[in-house]
N, CA, C and O atoms as a printed pandas DataFrame, in Angstrom:
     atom_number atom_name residue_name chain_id  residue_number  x_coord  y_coord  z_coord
0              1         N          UNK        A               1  -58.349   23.796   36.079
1              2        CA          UNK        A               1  -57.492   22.880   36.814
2              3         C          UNK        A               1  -58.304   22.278   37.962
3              4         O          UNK        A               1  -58.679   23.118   38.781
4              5         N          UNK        A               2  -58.552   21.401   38.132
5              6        CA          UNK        A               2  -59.410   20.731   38.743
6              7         C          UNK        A               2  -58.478   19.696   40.111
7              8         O          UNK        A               2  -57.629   18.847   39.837
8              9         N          UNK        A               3  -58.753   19.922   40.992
9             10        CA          UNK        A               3  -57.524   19.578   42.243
10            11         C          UNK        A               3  -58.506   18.498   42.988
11            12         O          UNK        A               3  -59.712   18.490   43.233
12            13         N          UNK        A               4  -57.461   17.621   43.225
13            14        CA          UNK        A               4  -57.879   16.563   43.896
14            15         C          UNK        A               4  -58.325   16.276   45.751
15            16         O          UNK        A               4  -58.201   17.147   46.611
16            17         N          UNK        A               5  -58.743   15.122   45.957
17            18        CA          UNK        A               5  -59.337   15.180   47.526
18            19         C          UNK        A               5  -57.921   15.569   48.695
19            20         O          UNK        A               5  -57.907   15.982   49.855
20            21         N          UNK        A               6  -56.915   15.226   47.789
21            22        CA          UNK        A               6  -55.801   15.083   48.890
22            23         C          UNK        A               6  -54.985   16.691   48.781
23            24         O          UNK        A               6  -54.401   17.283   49.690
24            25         N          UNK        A               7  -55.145   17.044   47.617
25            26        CA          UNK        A               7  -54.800   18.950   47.477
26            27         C          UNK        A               7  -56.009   19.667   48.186
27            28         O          UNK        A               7  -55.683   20.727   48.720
28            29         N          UNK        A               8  -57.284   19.331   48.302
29            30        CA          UNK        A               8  -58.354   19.886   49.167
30            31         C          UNK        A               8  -57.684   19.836   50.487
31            32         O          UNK        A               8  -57.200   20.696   51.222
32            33         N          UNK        A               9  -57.812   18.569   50.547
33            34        CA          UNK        A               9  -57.508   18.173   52.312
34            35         C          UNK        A               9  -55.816   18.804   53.045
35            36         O          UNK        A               9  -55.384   18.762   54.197
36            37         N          UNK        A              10  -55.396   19.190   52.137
37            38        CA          UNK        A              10  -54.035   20.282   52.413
38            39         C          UNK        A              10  -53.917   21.132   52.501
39            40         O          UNK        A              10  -52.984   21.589   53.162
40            41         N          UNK        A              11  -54.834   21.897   51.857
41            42        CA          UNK        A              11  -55.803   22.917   51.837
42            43         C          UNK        A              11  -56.254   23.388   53.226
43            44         O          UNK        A              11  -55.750   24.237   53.960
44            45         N          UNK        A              12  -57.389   22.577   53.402
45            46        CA          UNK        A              12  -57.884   23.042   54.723
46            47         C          UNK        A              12  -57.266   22.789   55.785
47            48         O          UNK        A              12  -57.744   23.326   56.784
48            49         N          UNK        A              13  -55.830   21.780   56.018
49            50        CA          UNK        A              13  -55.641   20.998   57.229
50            51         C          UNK        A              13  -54.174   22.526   57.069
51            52         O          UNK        A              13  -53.247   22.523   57.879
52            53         N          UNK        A              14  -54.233   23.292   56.297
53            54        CA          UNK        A              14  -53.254   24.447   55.909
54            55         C          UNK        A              14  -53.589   25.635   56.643
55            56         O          UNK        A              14  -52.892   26.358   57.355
56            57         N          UNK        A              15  -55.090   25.699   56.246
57            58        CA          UNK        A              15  -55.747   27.038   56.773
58            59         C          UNK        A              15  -56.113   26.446   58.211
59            60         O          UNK        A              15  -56.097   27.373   59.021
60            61         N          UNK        A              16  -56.357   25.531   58.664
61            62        CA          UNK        A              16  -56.575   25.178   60.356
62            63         C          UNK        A              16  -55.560   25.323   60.562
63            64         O          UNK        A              16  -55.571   26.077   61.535
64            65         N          UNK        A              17  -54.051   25.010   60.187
65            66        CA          UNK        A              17  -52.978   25.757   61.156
66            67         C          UNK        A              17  -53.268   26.761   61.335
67            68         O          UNK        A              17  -53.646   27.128   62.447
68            69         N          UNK        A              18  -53.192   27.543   60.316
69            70        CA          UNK        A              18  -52.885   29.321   60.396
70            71         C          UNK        A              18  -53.838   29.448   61.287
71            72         O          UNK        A              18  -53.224   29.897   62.254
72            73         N          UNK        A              19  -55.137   29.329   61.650
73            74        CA          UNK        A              19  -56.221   30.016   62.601
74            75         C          UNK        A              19  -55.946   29.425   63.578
75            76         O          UNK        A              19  -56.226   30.156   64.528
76            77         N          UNK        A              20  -55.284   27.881   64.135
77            78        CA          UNK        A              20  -55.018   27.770   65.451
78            79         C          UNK        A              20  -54.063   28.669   66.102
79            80         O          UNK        A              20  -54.088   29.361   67.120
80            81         N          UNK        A              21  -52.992   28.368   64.940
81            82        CA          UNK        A              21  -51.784   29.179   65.655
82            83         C          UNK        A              21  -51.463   30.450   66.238
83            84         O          UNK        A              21  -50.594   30.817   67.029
84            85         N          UNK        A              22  -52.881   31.314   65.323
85            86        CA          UNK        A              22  -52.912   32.714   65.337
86            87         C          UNK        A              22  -53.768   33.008   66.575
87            88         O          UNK        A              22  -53.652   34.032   67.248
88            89         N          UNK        A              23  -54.800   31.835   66.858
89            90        CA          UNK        A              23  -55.434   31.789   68.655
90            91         C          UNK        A              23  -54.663   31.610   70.184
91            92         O          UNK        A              23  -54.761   31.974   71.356
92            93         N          UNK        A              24  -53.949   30.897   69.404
93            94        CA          UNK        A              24  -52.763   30.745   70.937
94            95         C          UNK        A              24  -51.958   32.239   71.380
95            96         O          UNK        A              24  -51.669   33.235   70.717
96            97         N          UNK        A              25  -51.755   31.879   72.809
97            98        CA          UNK        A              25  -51.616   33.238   73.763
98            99         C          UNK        A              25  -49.996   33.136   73.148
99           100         O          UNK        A              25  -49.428   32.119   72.750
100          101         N          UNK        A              26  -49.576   34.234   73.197
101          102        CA          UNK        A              26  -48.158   34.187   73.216
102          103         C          UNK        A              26  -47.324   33.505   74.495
103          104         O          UNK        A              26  -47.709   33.859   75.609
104          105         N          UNK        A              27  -46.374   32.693   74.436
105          106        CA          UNK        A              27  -45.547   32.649   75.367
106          107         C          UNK        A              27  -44.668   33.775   75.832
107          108         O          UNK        A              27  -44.254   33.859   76.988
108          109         N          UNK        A              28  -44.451   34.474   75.058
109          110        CA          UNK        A              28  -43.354   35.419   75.647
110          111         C          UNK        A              28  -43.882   37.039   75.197
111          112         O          UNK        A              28  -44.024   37.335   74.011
112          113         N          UNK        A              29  -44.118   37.925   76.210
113          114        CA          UNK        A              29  -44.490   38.901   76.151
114          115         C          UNK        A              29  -43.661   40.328   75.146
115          116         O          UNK        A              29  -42.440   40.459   75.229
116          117         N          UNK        A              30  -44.446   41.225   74.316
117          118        CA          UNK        A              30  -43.870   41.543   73.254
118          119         C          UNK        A              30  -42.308   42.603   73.930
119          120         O          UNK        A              30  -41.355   42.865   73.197
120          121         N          UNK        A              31  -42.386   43.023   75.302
121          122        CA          UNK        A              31  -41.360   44.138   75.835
122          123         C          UNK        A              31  -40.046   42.736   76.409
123          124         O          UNK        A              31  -38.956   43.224   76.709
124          125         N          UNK        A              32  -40.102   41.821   76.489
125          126        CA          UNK        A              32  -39.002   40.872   76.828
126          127         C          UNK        A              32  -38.805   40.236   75.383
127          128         O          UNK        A              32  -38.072   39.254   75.495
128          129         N          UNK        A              33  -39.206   40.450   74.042
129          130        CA          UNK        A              33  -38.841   40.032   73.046
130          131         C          UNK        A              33  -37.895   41.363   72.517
131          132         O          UNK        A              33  -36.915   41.231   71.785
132          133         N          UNK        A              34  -38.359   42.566   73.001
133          134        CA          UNK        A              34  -37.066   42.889   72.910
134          135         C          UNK        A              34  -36.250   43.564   73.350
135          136         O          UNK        A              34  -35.453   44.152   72.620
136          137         N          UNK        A              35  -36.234   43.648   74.518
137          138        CA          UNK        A              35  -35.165   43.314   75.436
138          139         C          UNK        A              35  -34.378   42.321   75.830
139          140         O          UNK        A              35  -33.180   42.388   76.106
140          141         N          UNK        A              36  -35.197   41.245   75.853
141          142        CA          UNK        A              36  -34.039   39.844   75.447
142          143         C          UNK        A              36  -34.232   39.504   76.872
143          144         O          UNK        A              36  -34.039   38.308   77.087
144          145         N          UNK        A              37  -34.566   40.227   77.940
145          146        CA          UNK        A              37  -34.859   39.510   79.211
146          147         C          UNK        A              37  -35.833   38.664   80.057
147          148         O          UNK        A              37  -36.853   39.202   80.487
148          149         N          UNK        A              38  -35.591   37.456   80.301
149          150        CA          UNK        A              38  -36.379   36.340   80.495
150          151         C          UNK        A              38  -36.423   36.624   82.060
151          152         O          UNK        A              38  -35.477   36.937   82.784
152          153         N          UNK        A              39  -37.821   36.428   82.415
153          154        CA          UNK        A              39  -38.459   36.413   83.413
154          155         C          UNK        A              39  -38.821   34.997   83.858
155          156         O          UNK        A              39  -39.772   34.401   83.354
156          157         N          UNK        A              40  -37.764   34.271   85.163
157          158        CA          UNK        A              40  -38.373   33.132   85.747
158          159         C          UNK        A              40  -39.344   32.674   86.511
159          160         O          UNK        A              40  -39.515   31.516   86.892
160          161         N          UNK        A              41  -40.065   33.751   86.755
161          162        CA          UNK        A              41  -40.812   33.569   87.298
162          163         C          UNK        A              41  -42.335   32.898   87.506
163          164         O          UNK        A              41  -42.952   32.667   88.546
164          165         N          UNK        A              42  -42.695   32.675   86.096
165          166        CA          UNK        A              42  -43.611   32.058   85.477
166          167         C          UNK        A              42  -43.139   31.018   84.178
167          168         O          UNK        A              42  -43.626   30.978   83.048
168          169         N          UNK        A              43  -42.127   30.277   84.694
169          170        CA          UNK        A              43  -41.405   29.978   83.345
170          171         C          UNK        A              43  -41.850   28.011   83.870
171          172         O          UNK        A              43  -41.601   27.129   83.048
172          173         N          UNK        A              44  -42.433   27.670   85.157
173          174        CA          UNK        A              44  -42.215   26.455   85.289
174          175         C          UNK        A              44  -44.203   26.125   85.576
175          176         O          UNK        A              44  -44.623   25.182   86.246
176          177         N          UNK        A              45  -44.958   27.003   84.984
177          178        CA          UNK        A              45  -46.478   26.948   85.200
178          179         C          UNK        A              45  -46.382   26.210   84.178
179          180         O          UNK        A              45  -45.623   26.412   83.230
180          181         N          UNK        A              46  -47.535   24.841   84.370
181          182        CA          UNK        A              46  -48.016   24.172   83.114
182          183         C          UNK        A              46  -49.555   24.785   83.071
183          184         O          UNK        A              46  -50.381   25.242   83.861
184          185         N          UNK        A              47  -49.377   24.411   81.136
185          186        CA          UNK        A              47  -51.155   25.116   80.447
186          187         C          UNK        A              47  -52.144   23.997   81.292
187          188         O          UNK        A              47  -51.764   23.032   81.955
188          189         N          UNK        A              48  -53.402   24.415   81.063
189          190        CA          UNK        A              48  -54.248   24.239   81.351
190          191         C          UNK        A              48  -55.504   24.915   81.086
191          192         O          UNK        A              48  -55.613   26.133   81.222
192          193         N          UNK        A              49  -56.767   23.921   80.589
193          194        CA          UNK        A              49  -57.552   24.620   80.261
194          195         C          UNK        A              49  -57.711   24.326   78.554
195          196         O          UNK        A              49  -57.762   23.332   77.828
196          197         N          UNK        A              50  -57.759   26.004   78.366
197          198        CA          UNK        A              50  -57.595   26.286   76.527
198          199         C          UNK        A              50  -56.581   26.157   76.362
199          200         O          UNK        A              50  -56.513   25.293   75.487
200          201         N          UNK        A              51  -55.436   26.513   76.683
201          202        CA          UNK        A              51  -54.206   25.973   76.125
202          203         C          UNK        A              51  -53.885   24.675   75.781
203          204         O          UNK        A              51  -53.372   24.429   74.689
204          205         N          UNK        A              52  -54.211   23.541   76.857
205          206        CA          UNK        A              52  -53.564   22.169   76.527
206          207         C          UNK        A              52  -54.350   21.709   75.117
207          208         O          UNK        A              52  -53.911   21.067   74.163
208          209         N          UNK        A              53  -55.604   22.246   75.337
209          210        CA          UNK        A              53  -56.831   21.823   73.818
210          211         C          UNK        A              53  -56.053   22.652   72.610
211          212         O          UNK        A              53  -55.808   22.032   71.575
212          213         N          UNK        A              54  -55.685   23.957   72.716
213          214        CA          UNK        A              54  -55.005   24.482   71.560
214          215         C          UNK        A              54  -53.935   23.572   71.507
215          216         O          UNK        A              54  -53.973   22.839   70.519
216          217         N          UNK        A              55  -52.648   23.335   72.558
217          218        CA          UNK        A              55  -51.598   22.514   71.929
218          219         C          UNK        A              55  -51.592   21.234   71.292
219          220         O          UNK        A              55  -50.748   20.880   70.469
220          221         N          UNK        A              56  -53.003   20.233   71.885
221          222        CA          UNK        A              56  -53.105   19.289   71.003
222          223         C          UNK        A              56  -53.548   19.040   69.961
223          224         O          UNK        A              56  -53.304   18.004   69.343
224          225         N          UNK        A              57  -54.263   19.930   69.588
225          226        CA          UNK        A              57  -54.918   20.690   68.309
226          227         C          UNK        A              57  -54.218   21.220   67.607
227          228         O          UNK        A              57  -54.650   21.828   66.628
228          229         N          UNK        A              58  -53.209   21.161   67.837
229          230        CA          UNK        A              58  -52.249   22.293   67.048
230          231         C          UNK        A              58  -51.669   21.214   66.512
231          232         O          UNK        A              58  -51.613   20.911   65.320
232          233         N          UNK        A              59  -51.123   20.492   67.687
233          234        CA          UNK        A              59  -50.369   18.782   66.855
234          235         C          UNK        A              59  -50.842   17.680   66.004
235          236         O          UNK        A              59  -50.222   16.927   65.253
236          237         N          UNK        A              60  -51.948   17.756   66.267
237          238        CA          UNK        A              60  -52.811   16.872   65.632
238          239         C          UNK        A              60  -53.243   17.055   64.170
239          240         O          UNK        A              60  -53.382   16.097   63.410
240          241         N          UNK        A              61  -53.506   18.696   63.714
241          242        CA          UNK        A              61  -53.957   19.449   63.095
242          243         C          UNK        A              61  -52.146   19.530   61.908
243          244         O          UNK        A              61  -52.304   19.461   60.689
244          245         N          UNK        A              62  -50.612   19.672   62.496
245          246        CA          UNK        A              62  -49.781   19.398   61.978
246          247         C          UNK        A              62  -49.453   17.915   61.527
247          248         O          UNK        A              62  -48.531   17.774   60.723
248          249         N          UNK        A              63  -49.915   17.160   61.835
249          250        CA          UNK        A              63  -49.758   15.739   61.837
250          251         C          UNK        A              63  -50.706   15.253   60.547
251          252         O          UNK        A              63  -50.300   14.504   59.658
252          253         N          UNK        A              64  -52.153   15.870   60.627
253          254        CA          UNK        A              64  -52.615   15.907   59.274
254          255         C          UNK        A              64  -51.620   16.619   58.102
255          256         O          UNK        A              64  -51.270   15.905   57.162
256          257         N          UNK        A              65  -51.199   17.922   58.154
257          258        CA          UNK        A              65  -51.030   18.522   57.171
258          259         C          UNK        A              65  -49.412   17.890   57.085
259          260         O          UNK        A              65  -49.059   18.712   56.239
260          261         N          UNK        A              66  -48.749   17.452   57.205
261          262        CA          UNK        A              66  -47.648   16.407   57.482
262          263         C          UNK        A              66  -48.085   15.414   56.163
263          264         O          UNK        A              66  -47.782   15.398   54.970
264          265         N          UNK        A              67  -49.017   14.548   57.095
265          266        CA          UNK        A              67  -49.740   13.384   56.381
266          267         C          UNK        A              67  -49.793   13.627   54.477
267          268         O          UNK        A              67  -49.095   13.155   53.579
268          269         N          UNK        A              68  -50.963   14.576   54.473
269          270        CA          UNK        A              68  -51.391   15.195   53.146
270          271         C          UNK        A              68  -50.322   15.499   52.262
271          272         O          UNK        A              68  -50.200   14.998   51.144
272          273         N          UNK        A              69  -49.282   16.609   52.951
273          274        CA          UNK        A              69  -48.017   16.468   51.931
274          275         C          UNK        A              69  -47.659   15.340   51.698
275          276         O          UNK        A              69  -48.168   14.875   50.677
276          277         N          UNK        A              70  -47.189   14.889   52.065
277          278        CA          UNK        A              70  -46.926   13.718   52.004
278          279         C          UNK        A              70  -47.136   12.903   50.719
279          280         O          UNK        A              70  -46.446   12.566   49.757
280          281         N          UNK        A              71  -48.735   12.694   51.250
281          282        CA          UNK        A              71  -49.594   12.190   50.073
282          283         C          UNK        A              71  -49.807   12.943   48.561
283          284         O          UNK        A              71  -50.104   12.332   47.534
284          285         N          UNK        A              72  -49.585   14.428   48.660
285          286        CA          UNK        A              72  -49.419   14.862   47.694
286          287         C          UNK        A              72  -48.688   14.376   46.920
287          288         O          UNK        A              72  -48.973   13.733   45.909
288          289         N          UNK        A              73  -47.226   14.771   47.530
289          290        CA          UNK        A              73  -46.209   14.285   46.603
290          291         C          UNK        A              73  -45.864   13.244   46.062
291          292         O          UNK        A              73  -45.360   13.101   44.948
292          293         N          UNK        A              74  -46.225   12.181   47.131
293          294        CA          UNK        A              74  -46.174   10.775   46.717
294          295         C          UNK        A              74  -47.002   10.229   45.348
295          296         O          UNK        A              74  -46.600    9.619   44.357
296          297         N          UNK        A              75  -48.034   10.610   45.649
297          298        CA          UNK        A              75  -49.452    9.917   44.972
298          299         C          UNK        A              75  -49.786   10.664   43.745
299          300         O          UNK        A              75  -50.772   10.348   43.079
């Protein structure tokens, strides 16, 4: 079975989610996930740094794999 440029490119723009997503810090710490209690205290800090590069990377990186389905199905 021999797969085309646009099943490749879904492919990889598939596996760059999974490894961005799995780099990003958690937002919410694992003992308030379950306990259920939200801490305001750090709730109004904006990212900076590695974070803002992971979040746009992250969007950009969904926006391809968006795209590609897309094109899969269509084409």
């Amino acid at each position: 079975m021999a797969f085309t440029w646009k099943e490749i490119m879904l492919l990889i723009a598939s596996l760059l989610m999974i490894v961005i997503v799995l780099l990003q810090d958690s937002k919410q710490d694992a003992g308030t996930a379950l306990t259920g209690e939200k801490s305001g205290l750090f709730a109004n800090q904006k990212a900076r740094g590695f974070e803002v590069i992971m979040t746009y990377l992250t969007l950009g990186i969904a926006v391809l794999f968006v795209t590609f389905a897309i094109l899969v199905i269509a084409l």
